[in-house]
Each structure stands twice: as C-alpha cells, then as structure tokens.
C-alpha positions in Angstrom: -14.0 -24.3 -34.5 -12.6 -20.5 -35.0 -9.0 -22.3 -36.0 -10.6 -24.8 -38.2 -11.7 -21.8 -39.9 -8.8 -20.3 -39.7 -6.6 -23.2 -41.1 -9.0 -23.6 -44.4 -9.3 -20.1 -45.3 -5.2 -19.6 -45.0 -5.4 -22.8 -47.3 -7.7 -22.4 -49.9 -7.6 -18.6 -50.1 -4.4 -17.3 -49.8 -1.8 -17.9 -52.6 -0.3 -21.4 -52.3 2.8 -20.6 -50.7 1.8 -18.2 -48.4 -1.0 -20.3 -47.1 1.5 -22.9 -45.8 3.2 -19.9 -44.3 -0.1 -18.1 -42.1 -0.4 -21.8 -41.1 3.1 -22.4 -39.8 3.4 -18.9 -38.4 -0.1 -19.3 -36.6 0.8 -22.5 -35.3 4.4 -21.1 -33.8 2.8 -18.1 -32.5 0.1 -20.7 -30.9 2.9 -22.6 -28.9 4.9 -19.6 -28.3 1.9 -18.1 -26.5 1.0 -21.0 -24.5 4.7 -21.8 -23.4 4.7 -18.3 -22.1 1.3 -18.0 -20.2 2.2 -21.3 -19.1 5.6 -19.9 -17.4 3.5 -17.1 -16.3 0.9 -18.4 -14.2 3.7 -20.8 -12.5 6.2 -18.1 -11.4 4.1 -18.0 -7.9 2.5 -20.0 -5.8 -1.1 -19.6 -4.6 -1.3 -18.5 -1.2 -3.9 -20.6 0.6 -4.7 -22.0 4.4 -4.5 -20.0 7.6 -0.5 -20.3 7.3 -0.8 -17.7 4.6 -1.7 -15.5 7.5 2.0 -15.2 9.0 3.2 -11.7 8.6 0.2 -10.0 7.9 -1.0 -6.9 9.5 -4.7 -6.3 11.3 -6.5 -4.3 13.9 -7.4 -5.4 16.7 -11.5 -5.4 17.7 -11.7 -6.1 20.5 -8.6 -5.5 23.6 -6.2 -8.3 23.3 -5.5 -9.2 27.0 -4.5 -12.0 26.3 -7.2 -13.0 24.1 -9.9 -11.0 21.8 -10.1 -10.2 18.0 -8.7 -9.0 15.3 -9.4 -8.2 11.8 -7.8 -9.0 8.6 -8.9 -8.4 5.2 -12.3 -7.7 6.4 -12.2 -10.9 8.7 -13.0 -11.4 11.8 -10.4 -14.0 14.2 -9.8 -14.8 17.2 -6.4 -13.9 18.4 -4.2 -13.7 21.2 -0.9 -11.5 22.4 1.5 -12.4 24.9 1.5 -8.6 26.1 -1.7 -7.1 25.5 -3.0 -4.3 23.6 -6.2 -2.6 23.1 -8.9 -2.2 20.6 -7.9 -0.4 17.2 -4.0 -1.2 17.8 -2.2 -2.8 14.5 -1.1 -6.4 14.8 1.3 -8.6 13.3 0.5 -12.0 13.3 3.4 -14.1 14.6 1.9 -17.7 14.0 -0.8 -19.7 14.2 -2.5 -21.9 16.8 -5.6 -24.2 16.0 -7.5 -21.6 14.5 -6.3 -18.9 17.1 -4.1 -16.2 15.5 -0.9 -15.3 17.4 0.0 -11.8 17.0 2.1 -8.9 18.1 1.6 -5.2 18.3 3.2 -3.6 15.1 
C-alpha cells in the first residue's frame, strides 16, 4: 500500500522526468536491499538439535561419577564422564548419546 503511494506521488507530482527517475532508483535500491539481506541471513547456518551441543562448555550439578548433571545455557542434562569429576567443575561436551551428554572436564 505505502509503495503504491509511493509510486503515484513520484508520478504525478514530481516533474516528468524525474518522476521516472525516483521510480527507477526506488525500485533498484528495492532489489539491491533484498539481494543483500538475502545474502545476509544465508551466510550461517541455524544451529539446532542436541548435536549443536558438541563443544560447548557447562558445570557440572551434580558429581559426575560416571553419571550426574550438568548445566548448559541454563539447562539441566543428564551427562556422563569417563573419569569423573565433581559438582561445580566445567565440562566440555565430547558427544552425544541418546539424550545423555558426553563430556569431559575442561
């Protein structure tokens, strides 16, 4: 609606040649814009699933020997570590079980 506006008053109101210029120049800066927001929003991908846990550091809740919890990002999982640690140690998860988090001491 706004560009429909737009288009008729750059028509009927500006000078005749330079109405047929705002349009063209609106209508370039109009794909310009979009190409580039478009290349923007694809230069990464979305981080999503329980794989998108690999790497990432927590605490541990809860002592990890073998199994307990940690927390990452304010949530709460249930993890395990080959050699144990205690509660309030910083982990690095390894990889992923099921829904068990393998992790490491930092």
């Amino acid at each position: 609606m706004l560009f429909t506006i737009g288009l008729l008053l750059a028509i009927f109101v500006l000078p005749q040649p330079w109405g047929l210029v705002a349009v063209a120049a609106g209508g370039t800066l109009d794909i310009v814009e979009t190409g580039v927001l478009w290349w923007w929003s694809k230069r990464w991908r979305a981080a999503v699933g329980i794989d998108s846990f690999v790497g990432r550091t927590g605490v541990a809740t809860s002592s990890l020997w073998p199994e307990g919890q940690v927390k990452i990002d304010g949530e709460i999982w249930r993890a395990r570590c080959a050699g144990g640690c205690d509660a309030g140690t910083n982990v690095v998860v390894r990889s992923v079980e099921g829904l068990t988090l393998v992790v490491d001491p930092a």
